[in-house]
Residue frames as a rotation matrix with the C-alpha (Angstrom) as fourth column:
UNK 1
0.220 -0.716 0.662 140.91
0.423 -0.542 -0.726 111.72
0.879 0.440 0.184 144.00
UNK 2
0.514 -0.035 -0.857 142.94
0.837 -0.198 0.510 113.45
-0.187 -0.980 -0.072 146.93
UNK 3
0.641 -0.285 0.713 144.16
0.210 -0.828 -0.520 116.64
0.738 0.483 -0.471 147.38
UNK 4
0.344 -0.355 -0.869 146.96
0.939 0.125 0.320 117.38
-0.005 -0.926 0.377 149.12
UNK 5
0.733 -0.146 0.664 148.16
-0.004 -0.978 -0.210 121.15
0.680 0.152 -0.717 150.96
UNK 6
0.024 -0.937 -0.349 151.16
0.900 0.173 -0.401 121.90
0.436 -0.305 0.847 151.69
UNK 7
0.732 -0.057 -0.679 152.02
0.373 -0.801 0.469 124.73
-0.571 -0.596 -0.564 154.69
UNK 8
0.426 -0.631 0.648 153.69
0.517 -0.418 -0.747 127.30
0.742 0.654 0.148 152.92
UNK 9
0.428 -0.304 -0.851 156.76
0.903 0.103 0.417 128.98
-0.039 -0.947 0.319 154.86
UNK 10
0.909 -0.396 0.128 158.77
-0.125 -0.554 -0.823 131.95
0.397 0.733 -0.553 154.71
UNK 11
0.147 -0.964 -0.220 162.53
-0.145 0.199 -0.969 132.08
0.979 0.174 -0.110 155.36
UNK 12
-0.225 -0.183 0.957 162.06
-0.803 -0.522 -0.289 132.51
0.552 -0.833 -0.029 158.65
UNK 13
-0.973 -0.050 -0.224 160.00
0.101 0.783 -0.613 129.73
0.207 -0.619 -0.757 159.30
UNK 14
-0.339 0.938 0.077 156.72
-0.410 -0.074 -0.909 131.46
-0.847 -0.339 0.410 159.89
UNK 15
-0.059 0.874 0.483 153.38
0.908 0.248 -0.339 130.00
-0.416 0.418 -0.808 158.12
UNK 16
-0.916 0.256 -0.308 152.32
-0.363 -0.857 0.365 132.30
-0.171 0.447 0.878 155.38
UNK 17
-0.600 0.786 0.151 148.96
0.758 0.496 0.424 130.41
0.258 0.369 -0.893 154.76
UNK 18
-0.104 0.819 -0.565 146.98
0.863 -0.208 -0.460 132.88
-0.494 -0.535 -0.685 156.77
UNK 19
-0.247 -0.119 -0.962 146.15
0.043 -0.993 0.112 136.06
-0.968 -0.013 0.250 156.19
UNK 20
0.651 0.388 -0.653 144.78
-0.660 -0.134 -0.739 137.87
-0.374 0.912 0.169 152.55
UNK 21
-0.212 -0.678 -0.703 147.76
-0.962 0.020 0.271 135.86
-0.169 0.734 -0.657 151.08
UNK 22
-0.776 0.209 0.595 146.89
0.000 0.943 -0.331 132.19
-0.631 -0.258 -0.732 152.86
UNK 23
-0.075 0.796 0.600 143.33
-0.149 0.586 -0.796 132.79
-0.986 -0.149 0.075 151.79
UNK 24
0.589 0.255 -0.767 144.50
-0.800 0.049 -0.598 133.56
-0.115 0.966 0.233 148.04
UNK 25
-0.661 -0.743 -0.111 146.22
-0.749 0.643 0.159 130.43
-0.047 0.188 -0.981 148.08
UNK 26
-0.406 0.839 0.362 142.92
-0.092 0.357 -0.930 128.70
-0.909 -0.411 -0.068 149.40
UNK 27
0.562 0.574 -0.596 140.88
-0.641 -0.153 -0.752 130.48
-0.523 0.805 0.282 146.28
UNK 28
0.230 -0.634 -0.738 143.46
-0.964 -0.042 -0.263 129.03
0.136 0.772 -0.621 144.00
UNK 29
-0.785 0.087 0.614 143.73
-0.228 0.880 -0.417 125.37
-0.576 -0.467 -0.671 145.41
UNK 30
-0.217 0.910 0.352 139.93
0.061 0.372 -0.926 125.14
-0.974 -0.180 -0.136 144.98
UNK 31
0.673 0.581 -0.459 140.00
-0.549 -0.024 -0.836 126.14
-0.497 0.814 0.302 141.43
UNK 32
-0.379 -0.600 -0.704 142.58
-0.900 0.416 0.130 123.85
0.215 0.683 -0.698 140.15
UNK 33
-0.846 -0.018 0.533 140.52
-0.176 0.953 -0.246 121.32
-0.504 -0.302 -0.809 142.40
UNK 34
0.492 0.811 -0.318 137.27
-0.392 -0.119 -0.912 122.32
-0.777 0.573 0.259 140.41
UNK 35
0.286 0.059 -0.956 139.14
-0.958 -0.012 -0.287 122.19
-0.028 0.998 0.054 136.91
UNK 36
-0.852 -0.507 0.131 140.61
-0.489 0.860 0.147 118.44
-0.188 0.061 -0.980 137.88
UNK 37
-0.254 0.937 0.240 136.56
0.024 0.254 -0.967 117.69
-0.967 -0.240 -0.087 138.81
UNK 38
0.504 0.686 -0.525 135.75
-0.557 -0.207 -0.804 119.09
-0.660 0.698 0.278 135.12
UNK 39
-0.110 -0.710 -0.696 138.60
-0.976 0.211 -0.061 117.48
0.190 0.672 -0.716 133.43
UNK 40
-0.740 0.222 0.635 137.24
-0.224 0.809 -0.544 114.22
-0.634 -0.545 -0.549 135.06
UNK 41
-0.203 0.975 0.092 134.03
0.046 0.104 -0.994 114.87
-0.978 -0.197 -0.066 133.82
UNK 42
0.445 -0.165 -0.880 135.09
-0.876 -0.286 -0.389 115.70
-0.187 0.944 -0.272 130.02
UNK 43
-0.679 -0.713 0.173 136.94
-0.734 0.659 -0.166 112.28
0.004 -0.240 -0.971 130.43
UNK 44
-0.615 0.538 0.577 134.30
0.091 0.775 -0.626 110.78
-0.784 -0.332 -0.525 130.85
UNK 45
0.547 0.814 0.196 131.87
0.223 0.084 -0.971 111.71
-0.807 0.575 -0.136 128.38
UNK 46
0.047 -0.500 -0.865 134.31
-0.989 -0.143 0.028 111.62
-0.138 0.854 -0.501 126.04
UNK 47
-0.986 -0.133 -0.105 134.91
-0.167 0.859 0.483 107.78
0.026 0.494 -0.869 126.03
UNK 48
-0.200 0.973 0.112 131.04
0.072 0.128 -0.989 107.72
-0.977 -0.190 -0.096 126.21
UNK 49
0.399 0.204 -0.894 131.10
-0.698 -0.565 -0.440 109.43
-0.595 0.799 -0.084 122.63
UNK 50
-0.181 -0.834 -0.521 133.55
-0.963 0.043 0.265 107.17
-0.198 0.549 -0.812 121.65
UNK 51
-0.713 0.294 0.636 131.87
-0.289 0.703 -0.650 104.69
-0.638 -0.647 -0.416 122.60
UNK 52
-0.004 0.971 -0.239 128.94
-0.089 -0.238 -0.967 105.49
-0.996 0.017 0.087 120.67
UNK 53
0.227 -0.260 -0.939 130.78
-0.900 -0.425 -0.100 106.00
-0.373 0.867 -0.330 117.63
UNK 54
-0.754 -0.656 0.004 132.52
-0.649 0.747 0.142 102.85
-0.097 0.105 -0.990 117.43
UNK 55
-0.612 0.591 0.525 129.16
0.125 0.728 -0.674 101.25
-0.781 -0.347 -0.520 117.87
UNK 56
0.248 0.374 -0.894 128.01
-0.580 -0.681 -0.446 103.68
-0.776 0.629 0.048 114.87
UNK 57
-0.341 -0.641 -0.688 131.10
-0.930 0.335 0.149 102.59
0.135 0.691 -0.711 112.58
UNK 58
-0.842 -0.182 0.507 130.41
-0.236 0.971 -0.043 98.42
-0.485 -0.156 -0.861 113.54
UNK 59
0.402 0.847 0.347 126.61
0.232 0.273 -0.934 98.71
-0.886 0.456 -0.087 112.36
UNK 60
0.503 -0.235 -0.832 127.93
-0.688 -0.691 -0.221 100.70
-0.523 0.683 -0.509 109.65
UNK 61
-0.568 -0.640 -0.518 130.50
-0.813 0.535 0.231 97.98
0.129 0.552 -0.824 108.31
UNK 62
-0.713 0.032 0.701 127.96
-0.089 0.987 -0.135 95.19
-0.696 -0.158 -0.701 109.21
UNK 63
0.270 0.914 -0.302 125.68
-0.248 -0.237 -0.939 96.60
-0.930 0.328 0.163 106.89
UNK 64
0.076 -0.366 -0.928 128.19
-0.988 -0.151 -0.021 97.12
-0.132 0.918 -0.373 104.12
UNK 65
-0.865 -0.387 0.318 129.29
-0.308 0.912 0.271 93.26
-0.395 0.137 -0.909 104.52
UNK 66
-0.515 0.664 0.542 125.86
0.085 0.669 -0.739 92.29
-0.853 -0.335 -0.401 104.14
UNK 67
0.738 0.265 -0.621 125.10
-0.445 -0.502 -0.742 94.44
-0.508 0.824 -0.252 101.23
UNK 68
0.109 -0.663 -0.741 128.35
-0.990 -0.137 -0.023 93.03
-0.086 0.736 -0.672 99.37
UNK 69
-0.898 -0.391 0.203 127.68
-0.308 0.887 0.343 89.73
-0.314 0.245 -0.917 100.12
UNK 70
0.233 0.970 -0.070 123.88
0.108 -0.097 -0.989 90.04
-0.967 0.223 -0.127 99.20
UNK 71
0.475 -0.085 -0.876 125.63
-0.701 -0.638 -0.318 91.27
-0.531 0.766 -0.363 95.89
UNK 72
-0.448 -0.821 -0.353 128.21
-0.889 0.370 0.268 88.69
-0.089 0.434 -0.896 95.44
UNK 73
-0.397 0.730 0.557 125.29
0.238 0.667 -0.706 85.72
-0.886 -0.147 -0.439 96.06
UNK 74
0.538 0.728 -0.425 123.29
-0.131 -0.426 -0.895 87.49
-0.833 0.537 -0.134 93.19
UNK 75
0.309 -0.548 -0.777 125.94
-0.945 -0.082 -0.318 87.92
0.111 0.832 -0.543 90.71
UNK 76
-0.848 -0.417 0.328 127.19
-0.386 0.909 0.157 84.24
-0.363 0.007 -0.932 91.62
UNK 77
0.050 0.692 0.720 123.37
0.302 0.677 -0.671 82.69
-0.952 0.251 -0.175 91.30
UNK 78
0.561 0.718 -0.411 123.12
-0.276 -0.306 -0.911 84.97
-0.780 0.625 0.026 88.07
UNK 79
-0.097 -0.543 -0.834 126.27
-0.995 0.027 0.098 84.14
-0.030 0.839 -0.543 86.29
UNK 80
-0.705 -0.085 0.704 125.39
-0.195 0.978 -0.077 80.18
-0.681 -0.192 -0.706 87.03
UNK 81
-0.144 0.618 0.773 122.65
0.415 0.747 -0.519 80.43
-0.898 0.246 -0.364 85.06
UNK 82
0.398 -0.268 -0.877 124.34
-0.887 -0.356 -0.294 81.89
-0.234 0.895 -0.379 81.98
UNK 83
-0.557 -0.824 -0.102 126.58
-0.807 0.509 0.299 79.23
-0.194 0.249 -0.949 81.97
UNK 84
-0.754 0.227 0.616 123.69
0.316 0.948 0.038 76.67
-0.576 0.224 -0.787 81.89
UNK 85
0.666 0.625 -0.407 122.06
-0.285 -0.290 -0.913 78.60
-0.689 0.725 -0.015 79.19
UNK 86
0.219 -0.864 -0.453 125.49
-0.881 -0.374 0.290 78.74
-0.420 0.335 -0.843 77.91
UNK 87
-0.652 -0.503 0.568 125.59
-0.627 0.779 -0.029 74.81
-0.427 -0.375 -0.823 78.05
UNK 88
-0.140 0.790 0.596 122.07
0.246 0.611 -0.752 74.34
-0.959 0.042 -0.280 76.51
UNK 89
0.695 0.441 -0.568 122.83
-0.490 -0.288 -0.823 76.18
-0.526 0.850 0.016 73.59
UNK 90
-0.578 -0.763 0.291 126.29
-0.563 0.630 0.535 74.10
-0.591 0.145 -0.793 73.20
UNK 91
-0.563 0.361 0.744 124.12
0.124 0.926 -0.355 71.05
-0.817 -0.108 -0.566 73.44
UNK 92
0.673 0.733 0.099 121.05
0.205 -0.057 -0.977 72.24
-0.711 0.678 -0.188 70.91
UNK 93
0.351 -0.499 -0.792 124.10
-0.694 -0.707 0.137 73.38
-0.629 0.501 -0.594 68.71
UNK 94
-0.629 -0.736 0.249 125.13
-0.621 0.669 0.408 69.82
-0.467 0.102 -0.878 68.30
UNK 95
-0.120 0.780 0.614 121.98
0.097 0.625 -0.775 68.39
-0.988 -0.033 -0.151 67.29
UNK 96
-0.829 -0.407 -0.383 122.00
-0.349 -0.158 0.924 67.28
-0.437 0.899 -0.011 63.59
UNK 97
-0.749 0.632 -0.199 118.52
-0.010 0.290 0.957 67.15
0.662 0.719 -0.211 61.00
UNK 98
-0.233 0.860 0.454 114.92
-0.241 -0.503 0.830 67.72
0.942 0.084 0.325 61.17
UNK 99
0.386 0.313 -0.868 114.76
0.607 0.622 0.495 65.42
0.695 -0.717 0.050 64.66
UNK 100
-0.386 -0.728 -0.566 117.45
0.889 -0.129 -0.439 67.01
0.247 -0.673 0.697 66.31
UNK 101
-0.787 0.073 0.613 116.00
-0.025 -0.996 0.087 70.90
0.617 0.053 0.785 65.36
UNK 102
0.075 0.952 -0.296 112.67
0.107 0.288 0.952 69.34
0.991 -0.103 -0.080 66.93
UNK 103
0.576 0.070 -0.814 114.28
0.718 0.432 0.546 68.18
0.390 -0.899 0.198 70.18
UNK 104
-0.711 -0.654 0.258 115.99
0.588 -0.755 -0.291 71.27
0.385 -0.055 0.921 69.95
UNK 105
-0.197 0.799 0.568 112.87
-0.603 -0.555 0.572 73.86
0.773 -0.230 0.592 70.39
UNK 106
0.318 0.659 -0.681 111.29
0.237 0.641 0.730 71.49
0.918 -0.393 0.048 72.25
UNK 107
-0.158 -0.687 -0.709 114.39
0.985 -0.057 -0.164 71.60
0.072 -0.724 0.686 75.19
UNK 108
-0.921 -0.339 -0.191 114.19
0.388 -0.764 -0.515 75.12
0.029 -0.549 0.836 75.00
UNK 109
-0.292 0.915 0.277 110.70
-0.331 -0.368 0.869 75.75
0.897 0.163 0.410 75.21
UNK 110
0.563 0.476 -0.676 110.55
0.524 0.427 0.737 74.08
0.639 -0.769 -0.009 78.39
UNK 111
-0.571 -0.818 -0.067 113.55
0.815 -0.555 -0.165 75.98
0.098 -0.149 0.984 79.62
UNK 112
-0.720 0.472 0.508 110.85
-0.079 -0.784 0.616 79.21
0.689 0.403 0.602 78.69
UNK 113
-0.270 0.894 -0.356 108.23
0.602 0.446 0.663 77.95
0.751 -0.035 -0.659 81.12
UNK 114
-0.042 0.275 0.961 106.40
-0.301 -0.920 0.250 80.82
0.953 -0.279 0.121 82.89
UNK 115
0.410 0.556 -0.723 106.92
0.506 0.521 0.687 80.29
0.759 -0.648 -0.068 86.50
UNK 116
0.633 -0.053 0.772 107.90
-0.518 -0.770 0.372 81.81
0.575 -0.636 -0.515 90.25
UNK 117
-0.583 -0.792 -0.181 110.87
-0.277 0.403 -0.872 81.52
0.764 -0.459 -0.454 92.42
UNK 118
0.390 0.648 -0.655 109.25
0.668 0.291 0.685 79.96
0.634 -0.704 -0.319 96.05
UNK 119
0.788 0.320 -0.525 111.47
0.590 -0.153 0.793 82.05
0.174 -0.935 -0.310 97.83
UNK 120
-0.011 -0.967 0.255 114.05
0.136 -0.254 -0.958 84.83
0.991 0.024 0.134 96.49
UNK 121
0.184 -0.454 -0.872 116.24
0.979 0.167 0.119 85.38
0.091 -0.875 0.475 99.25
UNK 122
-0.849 -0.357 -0.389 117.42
0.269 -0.927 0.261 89.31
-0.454 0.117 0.883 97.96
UNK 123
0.676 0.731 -0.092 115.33
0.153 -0.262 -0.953 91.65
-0.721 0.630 -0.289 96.35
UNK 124
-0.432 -0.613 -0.661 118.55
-0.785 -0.106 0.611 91.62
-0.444 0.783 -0.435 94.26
UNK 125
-0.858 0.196 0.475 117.38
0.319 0.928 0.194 87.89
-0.402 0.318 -0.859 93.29
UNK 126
0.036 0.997 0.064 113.84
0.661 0.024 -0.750 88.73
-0.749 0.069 -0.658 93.19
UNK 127
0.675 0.438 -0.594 114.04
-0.159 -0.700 -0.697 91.41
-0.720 0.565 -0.403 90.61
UNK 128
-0.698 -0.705 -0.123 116.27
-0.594 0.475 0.649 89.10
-0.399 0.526 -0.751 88.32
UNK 129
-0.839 0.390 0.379 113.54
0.449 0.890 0.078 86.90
-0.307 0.236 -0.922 88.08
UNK 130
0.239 0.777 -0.583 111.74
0.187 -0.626 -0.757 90.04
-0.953 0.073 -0.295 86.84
UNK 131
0.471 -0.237 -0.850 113.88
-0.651 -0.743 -0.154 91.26
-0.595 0.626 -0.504 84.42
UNK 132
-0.405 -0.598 -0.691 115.65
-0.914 0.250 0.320 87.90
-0.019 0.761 -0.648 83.44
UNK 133
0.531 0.617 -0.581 113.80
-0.352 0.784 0.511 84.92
0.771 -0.067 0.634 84.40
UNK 134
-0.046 -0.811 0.583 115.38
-0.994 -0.023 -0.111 82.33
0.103 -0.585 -0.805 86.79
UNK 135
-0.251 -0.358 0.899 117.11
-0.074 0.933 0.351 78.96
-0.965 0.021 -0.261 85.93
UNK 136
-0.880 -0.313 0.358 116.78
0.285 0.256 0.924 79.75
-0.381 0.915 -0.136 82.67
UNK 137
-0.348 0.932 -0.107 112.97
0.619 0.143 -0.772 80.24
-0.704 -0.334 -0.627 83.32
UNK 138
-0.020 0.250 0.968 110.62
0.843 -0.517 0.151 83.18
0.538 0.819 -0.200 81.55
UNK 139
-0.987 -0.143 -0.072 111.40
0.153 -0.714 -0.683 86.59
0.046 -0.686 0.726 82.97
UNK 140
-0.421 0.905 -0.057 108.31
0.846 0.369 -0.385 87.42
-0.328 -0.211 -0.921 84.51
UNK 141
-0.516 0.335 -0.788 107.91
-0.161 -0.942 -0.295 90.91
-0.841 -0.025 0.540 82.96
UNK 142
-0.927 -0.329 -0.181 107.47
-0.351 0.588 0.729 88.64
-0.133 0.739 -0.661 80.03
UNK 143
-0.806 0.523 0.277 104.34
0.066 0.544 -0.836 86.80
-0.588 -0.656 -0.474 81.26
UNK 144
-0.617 0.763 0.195 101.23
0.021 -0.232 0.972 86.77
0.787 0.604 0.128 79.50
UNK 145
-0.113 0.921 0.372 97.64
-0.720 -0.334 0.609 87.50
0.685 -0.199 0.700 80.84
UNK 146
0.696 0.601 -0.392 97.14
-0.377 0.771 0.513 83.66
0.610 -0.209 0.764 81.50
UNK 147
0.182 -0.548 -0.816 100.24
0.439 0.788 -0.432 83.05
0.880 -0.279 0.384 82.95
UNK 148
-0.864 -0.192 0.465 100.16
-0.190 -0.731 -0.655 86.02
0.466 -0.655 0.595 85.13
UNK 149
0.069 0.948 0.311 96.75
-0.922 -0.059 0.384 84.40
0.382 -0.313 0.870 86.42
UNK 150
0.584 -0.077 -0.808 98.15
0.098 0.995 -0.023 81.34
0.806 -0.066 0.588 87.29
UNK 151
-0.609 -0.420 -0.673 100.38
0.792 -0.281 -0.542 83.33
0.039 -0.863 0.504 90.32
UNK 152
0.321 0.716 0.620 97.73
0.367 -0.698 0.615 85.89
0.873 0.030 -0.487 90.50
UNK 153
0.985 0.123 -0.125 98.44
0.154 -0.268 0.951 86.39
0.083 -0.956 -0.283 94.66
UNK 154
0.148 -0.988 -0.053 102.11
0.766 0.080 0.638 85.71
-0.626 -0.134 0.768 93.99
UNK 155
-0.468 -0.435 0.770 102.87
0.859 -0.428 0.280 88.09
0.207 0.793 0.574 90.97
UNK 156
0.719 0.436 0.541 100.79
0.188 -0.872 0.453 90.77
0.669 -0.224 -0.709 92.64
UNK 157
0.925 -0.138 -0.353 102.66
0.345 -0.082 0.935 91.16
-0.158 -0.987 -0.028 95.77
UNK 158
0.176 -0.970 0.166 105.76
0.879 0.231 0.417 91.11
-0.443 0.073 0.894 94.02
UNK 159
0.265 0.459 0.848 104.44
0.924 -0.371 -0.088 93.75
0.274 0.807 -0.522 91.57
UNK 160
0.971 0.240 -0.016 104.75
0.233 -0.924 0.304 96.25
0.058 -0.299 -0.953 94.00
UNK 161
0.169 -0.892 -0.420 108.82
0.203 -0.385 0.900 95.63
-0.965 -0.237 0.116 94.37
UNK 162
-0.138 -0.694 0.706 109.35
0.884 0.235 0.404 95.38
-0.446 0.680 0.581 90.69
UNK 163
0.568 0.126 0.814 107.45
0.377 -0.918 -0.121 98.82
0.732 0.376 -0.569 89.97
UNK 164
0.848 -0.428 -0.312 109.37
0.115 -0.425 0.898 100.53
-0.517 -0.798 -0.311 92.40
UNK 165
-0.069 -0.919 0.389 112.63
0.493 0.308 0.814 98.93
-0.868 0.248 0.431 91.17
UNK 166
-0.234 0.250 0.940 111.53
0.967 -0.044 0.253 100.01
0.105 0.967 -0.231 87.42
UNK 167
0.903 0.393 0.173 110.52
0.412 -0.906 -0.097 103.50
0.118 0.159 -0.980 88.51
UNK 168
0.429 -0.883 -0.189 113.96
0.162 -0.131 0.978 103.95
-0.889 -0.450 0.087 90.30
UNK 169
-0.051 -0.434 0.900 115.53
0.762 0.566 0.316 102.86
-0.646 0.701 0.302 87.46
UNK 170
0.310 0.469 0.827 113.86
0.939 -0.289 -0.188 105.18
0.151 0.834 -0.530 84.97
UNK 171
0.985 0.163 -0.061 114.62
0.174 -0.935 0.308 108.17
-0.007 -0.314 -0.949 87.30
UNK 172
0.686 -0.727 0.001 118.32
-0.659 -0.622 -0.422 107.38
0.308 0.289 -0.906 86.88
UNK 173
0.064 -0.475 0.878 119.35
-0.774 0.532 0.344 104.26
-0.631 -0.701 -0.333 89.68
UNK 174
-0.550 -0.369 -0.749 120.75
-0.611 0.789 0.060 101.39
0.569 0.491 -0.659 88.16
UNK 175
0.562 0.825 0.061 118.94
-0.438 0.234 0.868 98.55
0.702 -0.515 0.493 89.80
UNK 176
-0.132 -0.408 -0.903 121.28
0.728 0.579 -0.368 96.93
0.673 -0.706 0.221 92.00
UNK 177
-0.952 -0.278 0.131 121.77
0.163 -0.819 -0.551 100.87
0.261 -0.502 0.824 93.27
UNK 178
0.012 1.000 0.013 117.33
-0.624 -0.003 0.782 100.98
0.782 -0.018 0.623 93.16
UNK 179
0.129 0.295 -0.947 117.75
0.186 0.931 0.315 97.58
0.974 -0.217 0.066 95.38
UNK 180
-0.655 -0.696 -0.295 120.40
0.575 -0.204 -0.793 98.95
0.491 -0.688 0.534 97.92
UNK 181
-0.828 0.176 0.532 118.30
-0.235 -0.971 -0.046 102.21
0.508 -0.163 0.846 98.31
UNK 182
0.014 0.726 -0.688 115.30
0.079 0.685 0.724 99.90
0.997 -0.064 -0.048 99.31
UNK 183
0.102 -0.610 -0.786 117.32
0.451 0.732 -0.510 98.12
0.886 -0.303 0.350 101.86
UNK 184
-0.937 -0.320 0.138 118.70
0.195 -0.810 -0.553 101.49
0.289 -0.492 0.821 103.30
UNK 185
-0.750 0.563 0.348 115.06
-0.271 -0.741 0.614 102.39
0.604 0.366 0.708 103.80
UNK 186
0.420 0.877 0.235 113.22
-0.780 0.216 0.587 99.84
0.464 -0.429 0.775 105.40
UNK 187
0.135 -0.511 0.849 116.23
-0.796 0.454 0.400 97.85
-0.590 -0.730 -0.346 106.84
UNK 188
-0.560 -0.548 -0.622 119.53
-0.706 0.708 0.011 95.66
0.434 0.445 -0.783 105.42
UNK 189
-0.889 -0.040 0.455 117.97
-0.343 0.715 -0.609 93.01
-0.302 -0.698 -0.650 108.10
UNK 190
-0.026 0.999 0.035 114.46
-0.701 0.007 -0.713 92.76
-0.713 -0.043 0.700 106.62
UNK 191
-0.459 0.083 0.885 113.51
0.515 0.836 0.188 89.84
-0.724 0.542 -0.427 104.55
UNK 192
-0.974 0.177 0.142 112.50
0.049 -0.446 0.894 90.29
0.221 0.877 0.426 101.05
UNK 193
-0.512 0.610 -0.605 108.91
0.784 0.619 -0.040 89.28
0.350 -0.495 -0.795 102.56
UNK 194
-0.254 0.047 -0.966 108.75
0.578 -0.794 -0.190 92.10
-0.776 -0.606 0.174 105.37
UNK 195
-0.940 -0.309 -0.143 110.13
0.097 -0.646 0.758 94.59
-0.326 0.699 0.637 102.59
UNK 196
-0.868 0.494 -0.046 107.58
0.316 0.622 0.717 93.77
0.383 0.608 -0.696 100.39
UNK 197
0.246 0.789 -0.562 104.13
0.946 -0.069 0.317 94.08
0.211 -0.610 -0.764 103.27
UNK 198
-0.424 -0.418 -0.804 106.17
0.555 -0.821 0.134 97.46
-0.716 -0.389 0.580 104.32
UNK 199
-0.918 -0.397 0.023 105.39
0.256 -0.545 0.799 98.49
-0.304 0.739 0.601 100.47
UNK 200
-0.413 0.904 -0.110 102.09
0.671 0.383 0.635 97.46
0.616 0.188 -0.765 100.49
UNK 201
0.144 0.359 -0.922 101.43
0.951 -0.307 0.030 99.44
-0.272 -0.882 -0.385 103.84
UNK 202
-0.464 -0.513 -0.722 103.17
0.332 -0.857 0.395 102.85
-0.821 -0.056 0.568 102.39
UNK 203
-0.685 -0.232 0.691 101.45
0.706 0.020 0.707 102.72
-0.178 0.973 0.150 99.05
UNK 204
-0.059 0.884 0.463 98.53
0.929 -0.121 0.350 104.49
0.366 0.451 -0.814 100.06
UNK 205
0.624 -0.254 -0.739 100.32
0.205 -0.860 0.468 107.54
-0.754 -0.443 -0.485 101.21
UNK 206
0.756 -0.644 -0.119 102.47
-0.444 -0.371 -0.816 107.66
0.481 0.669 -0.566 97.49
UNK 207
0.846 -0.315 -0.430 104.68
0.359 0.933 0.023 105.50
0.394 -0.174 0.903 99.31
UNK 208
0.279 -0.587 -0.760 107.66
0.948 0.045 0.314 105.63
-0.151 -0.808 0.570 101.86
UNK 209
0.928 0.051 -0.369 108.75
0.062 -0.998 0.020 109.69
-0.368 -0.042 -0.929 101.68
UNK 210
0.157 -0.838 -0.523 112.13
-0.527 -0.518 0.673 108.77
-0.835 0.170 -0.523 100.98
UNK 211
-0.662 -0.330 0.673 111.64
0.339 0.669 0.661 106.75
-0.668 0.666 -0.331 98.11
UNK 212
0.681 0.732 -0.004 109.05
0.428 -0.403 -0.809 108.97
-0.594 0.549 -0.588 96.20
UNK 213
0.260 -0.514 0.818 111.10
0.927 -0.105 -0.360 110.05
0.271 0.851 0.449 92.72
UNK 214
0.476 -0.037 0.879 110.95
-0.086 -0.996 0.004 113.76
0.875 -0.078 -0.477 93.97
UNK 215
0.715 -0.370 0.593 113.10
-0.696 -0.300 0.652 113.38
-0.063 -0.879 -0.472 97.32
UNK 216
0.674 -0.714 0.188 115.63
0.731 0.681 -0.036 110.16
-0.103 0.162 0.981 95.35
């Protein structure tokens, strides 16, 4: 930045700069050159802020996307396997006399078979396959003794999201809203995994502070 001073004159011609008047011209210069300096400097750390924000607002919408498409995955996988429930009862509908009712049960008893996803992707997914089953499967809340001993290492681990989810619930969240609140908590970016070892690690403190029923 430059500053520039002009020689004030009077009519005559003579230099007024000097003298008490010059030097209040001086004083007065220097503070408009100070307030440019601060008005720089507000200028600056203003697009800093802005900066900051904008970087706020982008995580902020990359989260939501992820959350709505975490949602729209879930509600697609679940409504796929209505329709092929939807498709096996067609079928068992059509079946005619004592053979058909046979191979009827039969089809859906296998359809019933107590077993674990290898790998939900959501804990939206994962706590379907609690509450409804998955591919048609048995919901694992469902389980018996023996079948819950047959994933013993699996169906523990999980255990710990689905009480959670289920307490949530009870206190008032809906579970997708129980799932979200997770998420928020221990990070949209974490795998259902992570999540999951995070819960384990918190449990013996009454678990994570902001997910304890008294502070939802």
């Amino acid at each position: 930045m430059q500053t520039y001073i002009d020689t004030m004159l009077d009519k005559d011609g003579n230099d007024v700069g000097g003298g008490v008047d010059g030097r209040r011209v001086n004083q007065q210069l220097r503070h408009m050159n100070n307030l440019l300096i601060e008005l720089r400097r507000d200028n600056a750390e203003l697009r800093v802020e802005m900066t900051r924000i904008n970087s706020v607002h982008t995580n902020q919408l990359r989260t939501l996307n992820r959350n709505v498409l975490q949602l729209l995955n879930t509600s697609r996988y679940v409504r796929n396997d209505q329709n092929r429930n939807n498709q096996n009862v067609l079928q068992l509908g059509d079946a005619a006399g004592a053979n058909g009712n046979a191979a009827a049960e039969q089809e859906q008893q296998e359809h019933r078979i107590a077993t674990l996803s290898k790998c939900p992707k959501t804990l939206h997914a994962l706590w379907s396959e609690y509450e409804f089953g998955v591919g048609g499967k048995k919901p694992a809340k469902d389980f018996s003794p023996q079948e819950r001993g047959r994933f013993k290492n699996i169906y523990s681990r999980r255990k710990l999201l689905w009480d959670k989810v289920a307490e949530m619930v009870r206190s008032g969240y809906d579970c997708y809203g129980a799932c979200n609140k997770i998420y928020q908590v221990y990070g949209a970016d974490r795998t259902v995994t992570q999540i999951i070892k995070l819960l384990r690690r918190d449990k013996p403190n009454g678990g994570h502070p902001s997910l304890r029923i008294g502070n939802l």
